[in-house]
Structure formats: C-alpha cells, structure tokens
C-alpha positions in Angstrom: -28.9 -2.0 -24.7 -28.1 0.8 -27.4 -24.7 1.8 -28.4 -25.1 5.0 -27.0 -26.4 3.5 -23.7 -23.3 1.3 -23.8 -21.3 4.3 -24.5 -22.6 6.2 -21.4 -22.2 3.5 -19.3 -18.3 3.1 -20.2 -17.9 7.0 -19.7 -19.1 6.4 -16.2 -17.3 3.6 -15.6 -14.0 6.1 -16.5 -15.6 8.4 -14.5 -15.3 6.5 -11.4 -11.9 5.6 -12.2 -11.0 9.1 -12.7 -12.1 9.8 -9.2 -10.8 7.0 -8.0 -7.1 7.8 -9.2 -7.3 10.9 -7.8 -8.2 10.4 -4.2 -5.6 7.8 -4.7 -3.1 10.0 -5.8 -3.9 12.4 -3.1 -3.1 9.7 -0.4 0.1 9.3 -1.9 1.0 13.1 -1.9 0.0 13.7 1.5 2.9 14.8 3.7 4.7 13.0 6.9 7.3 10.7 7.7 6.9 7.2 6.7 9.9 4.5 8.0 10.3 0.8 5.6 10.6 -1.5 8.3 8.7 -3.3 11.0 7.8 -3.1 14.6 7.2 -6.0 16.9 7.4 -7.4 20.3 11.0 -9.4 21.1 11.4 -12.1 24.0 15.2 -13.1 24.8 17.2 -14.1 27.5 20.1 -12.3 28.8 22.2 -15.1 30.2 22.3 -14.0 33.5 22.2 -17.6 35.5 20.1 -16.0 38.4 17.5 -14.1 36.4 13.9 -15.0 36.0 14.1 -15.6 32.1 16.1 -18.7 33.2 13.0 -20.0 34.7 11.0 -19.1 31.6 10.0 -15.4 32.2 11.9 -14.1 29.0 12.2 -10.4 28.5 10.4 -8.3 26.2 11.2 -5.6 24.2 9.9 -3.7 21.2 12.1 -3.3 18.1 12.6 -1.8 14.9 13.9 -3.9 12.1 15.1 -2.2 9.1 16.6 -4.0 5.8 20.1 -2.4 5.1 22.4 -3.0 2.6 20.8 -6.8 2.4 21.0 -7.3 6.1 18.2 -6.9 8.7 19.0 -4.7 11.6 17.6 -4.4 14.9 17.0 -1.2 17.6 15.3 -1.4 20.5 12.4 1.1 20.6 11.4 3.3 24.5 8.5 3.6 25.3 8.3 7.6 23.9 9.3 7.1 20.7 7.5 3.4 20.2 3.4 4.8 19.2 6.0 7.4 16.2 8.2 4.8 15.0 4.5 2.2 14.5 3.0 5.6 13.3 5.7 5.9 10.2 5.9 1.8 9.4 1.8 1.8 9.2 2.2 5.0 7.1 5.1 3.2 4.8 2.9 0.0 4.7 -0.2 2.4 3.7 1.8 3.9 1.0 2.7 0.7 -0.6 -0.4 -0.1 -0.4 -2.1 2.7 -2.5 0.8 2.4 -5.3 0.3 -1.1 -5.7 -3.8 0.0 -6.0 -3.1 2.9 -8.3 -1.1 0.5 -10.9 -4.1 -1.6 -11.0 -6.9 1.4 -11.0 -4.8 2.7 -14.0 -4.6 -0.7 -15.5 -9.0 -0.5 -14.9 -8.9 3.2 -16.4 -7.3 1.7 -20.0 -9.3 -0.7 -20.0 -13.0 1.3 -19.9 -11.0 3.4 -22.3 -10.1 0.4 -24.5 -14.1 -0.8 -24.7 -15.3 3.0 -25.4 -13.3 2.9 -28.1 -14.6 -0.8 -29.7 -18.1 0.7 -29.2 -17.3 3.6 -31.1 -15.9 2.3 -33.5 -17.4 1.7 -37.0 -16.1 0.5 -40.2 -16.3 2.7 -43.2 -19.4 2.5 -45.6 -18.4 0.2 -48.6 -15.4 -1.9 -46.8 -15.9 -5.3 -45.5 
C-alpha cells in the first residue's frame, strides 16, 4: 500500500470517529429526567401470623433503591408512577453507558490521529 493510500485510509478511519463522537455526544445532550438507582421486584413477609406469606406466598412489591450519603434506600413504587421511575433508571444506565463509550471513542480518535502523523512524517534530507 502507498503512503498516501495509508494516509487516506487513517483520515477515514478519523472520519468515522468524528461521526461517531458526535452522535454520541448527541445522546448525551438529549433532554429528560434520568434517576441513579435501580428498580426491582421485592418479596417479604409482613409478620402477620395468619397471613398467606406464612405459608410461603410472600408479598411483592416494586422498589426504588437509591444510594444516599453511603447508604442504600428503599421506596416502594405504585403501579402509576412504576413504567416513569424504570423509564429514568434505563435513561441513567443509558447515559453512563454512552460516557464510558465516548472516553474510549476519543481514546480511538487520538489514536488514528497519532498513526496519521507517523505516516506523515519524514526526516529532513541530510540527517540520519
């Protein structure tokens, strides 16, 4: 392969990281509500001694659970508000997602920049 063919191919290759970085960027601007915390299904007991989750039928209820000040706390979720609250933890979860990719698509951008310039660059007539 030539050097200019070599050359082409890592402008390209910055390119698509260009492109990249900025849909990514856009996915992190985009507006909304986003919660840090998670959503799942709890089963307890109450300790009533005639109920049924004496016999084994625990209850079940969906909760939030939200890291505060080093301590994880707990809210019960109702049925209306349950499909928003999993709507802003996916949205939080996306988000971390995409920064964690846009360190390492800016980490891929230096590099292709890096290797453009070893290919471009040449020693001075006369050194060694």
């Amino acid at each position: 392969m030539r050097p200019r063919d070599r050359e082409s191919k890592q402008r390209l290759e910055i390119r698509r990281c260009q492109d990249h970085l900025g849909a990514l960027i856009q996915r992190l601007q985009a507006p909304g509500t986003m919660i840090a915390g998670s959503v799942y299904a709890r089963k307890r007991r109450c300790g009533k001694p005639r109920c049924r989750c004496v016999r084994g039928h625990l209850h079940v209820d969906r909760v939030l659970a939200v890291r505060c000040a080093g301590r994880v706390t707990l809210r019960a979720l109702d049925v209306v508000e349950d499909a928003a609250v999993e709507d802003g933890v996916r949205a939080w979860r996306s988000f971390r997602r995409d920064r964690r990719e846009l360190g390492s698509a800016c980490r891929g951008l230096i590099k292709a920049v890096e290797r453009l310039g070893r290919l471009r660059r040449v020693r001075p007539a006369g050194m060694a």
